[in-house]
C-alpha positions in Angstrom: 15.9 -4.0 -6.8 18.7 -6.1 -5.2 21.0 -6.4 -2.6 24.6 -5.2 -3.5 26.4 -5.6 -0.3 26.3 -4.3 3.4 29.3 -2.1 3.8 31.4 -1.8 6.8 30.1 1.6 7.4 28.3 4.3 6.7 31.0 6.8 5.0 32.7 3.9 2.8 29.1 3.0 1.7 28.1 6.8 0.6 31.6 6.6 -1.6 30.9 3.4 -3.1 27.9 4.7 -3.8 28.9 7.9 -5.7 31.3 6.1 -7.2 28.5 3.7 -8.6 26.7 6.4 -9.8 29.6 8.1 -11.2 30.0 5.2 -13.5 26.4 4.9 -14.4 25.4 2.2 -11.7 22.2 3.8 -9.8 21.8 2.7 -6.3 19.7 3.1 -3.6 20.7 3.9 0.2 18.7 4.7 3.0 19.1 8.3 3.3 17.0 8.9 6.6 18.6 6.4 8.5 22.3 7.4 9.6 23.5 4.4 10.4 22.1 2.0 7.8 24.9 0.7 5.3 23.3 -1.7 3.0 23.2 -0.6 -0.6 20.5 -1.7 -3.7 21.2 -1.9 -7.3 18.2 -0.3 -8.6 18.5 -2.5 -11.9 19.0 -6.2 -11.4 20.9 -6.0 -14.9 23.2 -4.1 -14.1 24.6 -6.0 -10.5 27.5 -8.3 -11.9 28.6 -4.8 -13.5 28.4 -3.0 -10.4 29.9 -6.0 -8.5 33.1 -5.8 -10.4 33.2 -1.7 -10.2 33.4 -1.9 -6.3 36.1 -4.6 -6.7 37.9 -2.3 -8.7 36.5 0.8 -5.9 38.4 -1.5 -3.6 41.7 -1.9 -5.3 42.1 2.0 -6.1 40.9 3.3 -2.5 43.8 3.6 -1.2 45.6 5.6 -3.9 47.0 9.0 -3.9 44.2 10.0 -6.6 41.0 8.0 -4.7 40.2 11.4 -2.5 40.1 13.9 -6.0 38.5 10.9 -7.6 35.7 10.3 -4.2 35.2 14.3 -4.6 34.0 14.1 -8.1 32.1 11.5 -7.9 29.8 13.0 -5.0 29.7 16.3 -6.5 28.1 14.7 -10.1 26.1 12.3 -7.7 24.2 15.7 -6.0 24.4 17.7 -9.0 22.7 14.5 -10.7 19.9 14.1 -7.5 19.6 17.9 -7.4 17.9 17.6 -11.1 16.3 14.7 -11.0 14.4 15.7 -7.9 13.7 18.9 -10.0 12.3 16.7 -12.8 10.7 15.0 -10.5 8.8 17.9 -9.1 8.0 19.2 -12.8 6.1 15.5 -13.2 4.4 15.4 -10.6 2.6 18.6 -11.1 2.5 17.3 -15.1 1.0 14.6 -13.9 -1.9 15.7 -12.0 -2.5 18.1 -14.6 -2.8 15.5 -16.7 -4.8 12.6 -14.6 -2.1 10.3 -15.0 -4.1 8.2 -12.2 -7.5 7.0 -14.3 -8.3 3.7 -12.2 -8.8 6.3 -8.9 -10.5 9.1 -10.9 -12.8 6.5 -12.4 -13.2 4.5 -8.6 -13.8 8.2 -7.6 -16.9 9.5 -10.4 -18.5 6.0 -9.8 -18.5 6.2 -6.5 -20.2 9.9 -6.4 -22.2 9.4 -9.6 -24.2 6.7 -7.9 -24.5 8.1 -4.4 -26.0 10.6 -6.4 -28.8 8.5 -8.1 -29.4 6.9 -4.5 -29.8 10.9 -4.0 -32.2 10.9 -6.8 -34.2 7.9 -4.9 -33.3 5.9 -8.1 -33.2 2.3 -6.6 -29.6 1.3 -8.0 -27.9 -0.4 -4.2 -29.8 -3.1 -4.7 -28.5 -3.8 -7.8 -24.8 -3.4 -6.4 -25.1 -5.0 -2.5 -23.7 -8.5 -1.8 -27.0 -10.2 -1.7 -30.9 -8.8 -1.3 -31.8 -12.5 0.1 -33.5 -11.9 3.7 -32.4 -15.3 4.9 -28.4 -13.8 4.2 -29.0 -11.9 7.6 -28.9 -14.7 9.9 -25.5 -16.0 10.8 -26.0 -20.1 10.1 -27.6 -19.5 6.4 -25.5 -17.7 4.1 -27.0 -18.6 0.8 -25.1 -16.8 -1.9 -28.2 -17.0 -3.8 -27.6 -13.6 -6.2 -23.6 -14.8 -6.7 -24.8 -18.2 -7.1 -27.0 -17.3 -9.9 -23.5 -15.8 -12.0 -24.3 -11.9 -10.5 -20.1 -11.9 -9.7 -19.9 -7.9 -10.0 -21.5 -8.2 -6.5 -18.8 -9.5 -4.6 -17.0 -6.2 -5.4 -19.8 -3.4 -6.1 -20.6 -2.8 -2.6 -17.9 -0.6 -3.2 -19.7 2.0 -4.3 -22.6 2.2 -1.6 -22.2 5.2 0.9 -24.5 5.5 3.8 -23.9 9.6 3.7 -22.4 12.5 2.6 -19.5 12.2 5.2 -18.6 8.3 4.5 -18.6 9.1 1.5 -16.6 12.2 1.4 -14.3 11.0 3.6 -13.7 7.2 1.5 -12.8 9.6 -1.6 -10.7 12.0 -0.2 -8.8 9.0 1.5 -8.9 6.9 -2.0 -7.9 9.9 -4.2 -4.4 10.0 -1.7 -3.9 6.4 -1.5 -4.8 4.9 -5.2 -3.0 8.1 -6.9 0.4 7.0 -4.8 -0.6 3.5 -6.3 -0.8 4.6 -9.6 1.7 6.5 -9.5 4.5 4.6 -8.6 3.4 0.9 -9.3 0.7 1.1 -12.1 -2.9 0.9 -12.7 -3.1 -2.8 -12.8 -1.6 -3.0 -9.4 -4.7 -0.9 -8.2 -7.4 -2.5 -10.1 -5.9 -6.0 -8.1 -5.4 -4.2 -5.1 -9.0 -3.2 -5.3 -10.1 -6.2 -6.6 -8.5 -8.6 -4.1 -9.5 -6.5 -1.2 -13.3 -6.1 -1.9 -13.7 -9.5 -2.5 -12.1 -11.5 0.5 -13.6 -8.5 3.0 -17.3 -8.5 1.7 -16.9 -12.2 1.8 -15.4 -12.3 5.6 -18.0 -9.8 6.6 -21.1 -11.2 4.8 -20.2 -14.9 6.9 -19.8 -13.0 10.1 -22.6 -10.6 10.1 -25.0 -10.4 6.5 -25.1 -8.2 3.6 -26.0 -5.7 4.8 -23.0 -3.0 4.3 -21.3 -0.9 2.0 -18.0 1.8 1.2 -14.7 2.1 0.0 -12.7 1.7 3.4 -11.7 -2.0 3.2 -10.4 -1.1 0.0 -8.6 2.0 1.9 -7.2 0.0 4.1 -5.7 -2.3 2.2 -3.8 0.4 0.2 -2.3 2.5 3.4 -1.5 -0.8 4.3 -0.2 -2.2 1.2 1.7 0.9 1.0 3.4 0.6 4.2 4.6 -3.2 3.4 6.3 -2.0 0.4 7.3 1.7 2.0 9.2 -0.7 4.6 10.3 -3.8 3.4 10.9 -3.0 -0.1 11.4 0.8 -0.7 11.9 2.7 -4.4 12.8 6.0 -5.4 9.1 8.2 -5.3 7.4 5.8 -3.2 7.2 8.7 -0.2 4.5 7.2 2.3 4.1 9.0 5.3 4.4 5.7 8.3 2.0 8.5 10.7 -0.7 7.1 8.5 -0.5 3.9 9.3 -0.8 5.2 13.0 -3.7 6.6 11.7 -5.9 4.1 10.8 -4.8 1.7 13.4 -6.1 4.7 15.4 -9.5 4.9 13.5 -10.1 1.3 13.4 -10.1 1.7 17.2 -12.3 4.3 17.3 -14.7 2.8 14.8 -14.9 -0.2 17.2 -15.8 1.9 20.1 -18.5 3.5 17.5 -20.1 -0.1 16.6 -20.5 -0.8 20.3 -22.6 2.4 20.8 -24.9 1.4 17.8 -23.0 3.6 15.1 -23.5 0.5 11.8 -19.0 0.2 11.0 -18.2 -2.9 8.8 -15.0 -3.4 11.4 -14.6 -6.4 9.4 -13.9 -5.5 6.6 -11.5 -2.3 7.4 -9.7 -5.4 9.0 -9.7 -7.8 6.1 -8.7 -5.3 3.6 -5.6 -4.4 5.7 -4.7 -7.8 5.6 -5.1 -8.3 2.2 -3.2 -5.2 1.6 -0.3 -6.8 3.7 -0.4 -9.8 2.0 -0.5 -8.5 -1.5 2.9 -5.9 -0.7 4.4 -9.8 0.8 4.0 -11.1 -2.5 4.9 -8.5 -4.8 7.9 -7.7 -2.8 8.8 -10.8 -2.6 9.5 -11.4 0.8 7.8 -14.2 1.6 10.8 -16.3 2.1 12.0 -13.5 4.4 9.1 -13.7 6.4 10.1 -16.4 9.0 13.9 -14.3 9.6 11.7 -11.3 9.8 10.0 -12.2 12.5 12.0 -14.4 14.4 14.6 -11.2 14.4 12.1 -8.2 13.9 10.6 -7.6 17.4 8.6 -4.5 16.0 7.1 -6.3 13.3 6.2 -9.2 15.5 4.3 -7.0 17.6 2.6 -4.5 15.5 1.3 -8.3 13.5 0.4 -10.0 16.3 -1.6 -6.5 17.7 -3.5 -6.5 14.1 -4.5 -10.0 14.1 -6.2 -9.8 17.4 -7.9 -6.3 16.7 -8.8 -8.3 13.2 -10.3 -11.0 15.6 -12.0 -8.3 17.9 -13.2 -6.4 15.1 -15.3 -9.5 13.8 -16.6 -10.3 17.6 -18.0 -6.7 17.4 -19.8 -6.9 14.3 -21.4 -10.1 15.1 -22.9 -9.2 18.4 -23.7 -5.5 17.7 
C-alpha cells in the first residue's frame, strides 16, 4: 500500500476516491476518522495509473457533467463495498469451517496435547524447558549447557509448558483470537516468525534475568496483540479489524501480573514484556516504517508516551522478576 496524496479535504477526497474506484483503481481511506484526508493505493502497480486519473479528476471537476458523473461513481463504489463486505462475511465463516488458520490450530493441539501427558505424569517439560542445569538458577552463571550441546528446540519449546488448567486455558483462548487474525490476514509464515522471534529473544531475556525456570504461551501473546496493533495503526489493510481496547487490555494485565509476582504468584513479567517488544519491532519492519520512526516520534506525542511508558514497565517488569 502507498501514499496517493493528501487531499485538501475530506469531501474532495471521498470523490476522488469513488472516482478511483469507478475506474478500477482501489483505494483505501480512513473511514472512522472524519477528518482524515490522505488516500492509499491499495496496489503499488497501479499508482502512476491512478496518478494520472486524478489529474484527469481534476481537469473535469468543474464541468457541467462532474456532479451526474461524482453520483455514479459513489453509487457503484457502495454497491461494490456492500458485496464485497457480503463476500467477505461468507469467507470468513468458510474459513473457520474450513481451518484456514493451521499454524494456530497446530500451536493450539500441541500445547493441550502435552499439558495433558504432564497430566498423565509422563515426564515430557523437561525435555521442552530452556535448561534442567541447577547452576542456570543463579543470576551470575548462565551456562546454556543443554543449547550449547545443539538442543536449539529449547529456546522455543517452553512454549508449550502450562503451570495449570487456567494458564493454560486462558494462553489458548488468547492465541486461538490473536494467531487466527494473523493468519488470516498476513499468512502462516508471518506467525511461525512471529512466534518464533518472540519465544526466542523473551526466554533468552528472562533466563539471564531470573533462570529457567518458566513456561506458557503469553510472551508469544503479547507479541501478536502488539504486533497487531503496530500494523492496525501505522500500516492499516482492508480485514485487518483489531480492536485498540485490547491493547488497553494487556497493558492492563501486565500490571496486574506485576502486582501478582510481588505477592509470590510465579509471572514470567519478562517475557510478557519482551514478546511485546518484539511484536512492535517485527510490525516496524514489515511495515516498513522504520525510516518514519524518528518523524513519528518527534511529531507523535501519543506514541512517544505510550513507548516511553512500555519501556519502563519493560524495565520494572525485569526488576520484579529478579528480586521476587
Amino acid at each position: 500500500m502507498r501514499k496517493l496524496l493528501e487531499c485538501e479535504t475530506r469531501e474532495l477526497a471521498e470523490q476522488m476516491r469513488w472516482y478511483l474506484h469507478s475506474q478500477g483503481v482501489d483505494s483505501w481511506l480512513e473511514e472512522d476518522d472524519i477528518q482524515e484526508k490522505t488516500i492509499w493505493i491499495l496496489s503499488e502497480h497501479k499508482l502512476e495509473f491512478a496518478r494520472q486519473l486524478l489529474h484527469k479528476f481534476h481537469e473535469i471537476k468543474d464541468g457541467e457533467n462532474t456532479k451526474s458523473l461524482i453520483v455514479e461513481a459513489k453509487k457503484k463504489f457502495k454497491e461494490d463495498k456492500k458485496r464485497e463486505e457480503k463476500e467477505k462475511k461468507v469467507k470468513k465463516i468458510q474459513a473457520q469451517f474450513e481451518f484456514d488458520f493451521p499454524v494456530t490450530l497446530v500451536l493450539i493441539v500441541l500445547s493441550l496435547v502435552i499439558f495433558y501427558l504432564d497430566y498423565l505424569k509422563i515426564k515430557i517439560f523437561p525435555f521442552l524447558s530452556f535448561s534442567n542445569d541447577p547452576t542456570s538458577f543463579l543470576f551470575r552463571y548462565k551456562t546454556f549447557r543443554e543449547i550449547a550441546a545443539g538442543e536449539l528446540w529449547r529456546l522455543v519449546t517452553p512454549i508449550f509448558i502450562h503451570g495449570g488448567m487456567m494458564h493454560i486455558l486462558f494462553n489458548m483462548l488468547w492465541l486461538f483470537q490473536l494467531g487466527r487474525i494473523v493468519e488470516l490476514v498476513y499468512s502462516s509464515k508471518r506467525l511461525i516468525q512471529l512466534v518464533v522471534v518472540s519465544a526466542v529473544v523473551s526466554h533468552i531475556a528472562f533466563y539471564l534475568t531470573v533462570g529457567p525456570s518458566f513456561g506458557g504461551m503469553s510472551g508469544v501473546i503479547y507479541c501478536l496483540c502488539a504486533y497487531l496493533w503496530f500494523m492496525d495503526s501505522f500500516a492499516p489493510q482492508p480485514g485487518l479489524n483489531f480492536d485498540p481496547q485490547l491493547a488497553k487490555f494487556f497493558s492492563i494485565w501486565y500490571v496486574v501480573c506485576l502486582a501478582l509476582t510481588v505477592f509470590g504468584f510465579g509471572i514470567a513479567n519478562t517475557i510478557h514484556g519482551f514478546g511485546a517488544l518484539v511484536g512492535l519491532l517485527l510490525g516496524c519492519w514489515h511495515s516498513k516504517q522504520f525510516k518514519n520512526l524518528g518523524k513519528q516520534l518527534q511529531f507523535n506525542k501519543s506514541l512517544r508516551t505510550n513507548l516511553g511508558i512500555g519501556f519502563f514497565m519493560l524495565i520494572v517488569g525485569m526488576v520484579v522478576d529478579h528480586i521476587a
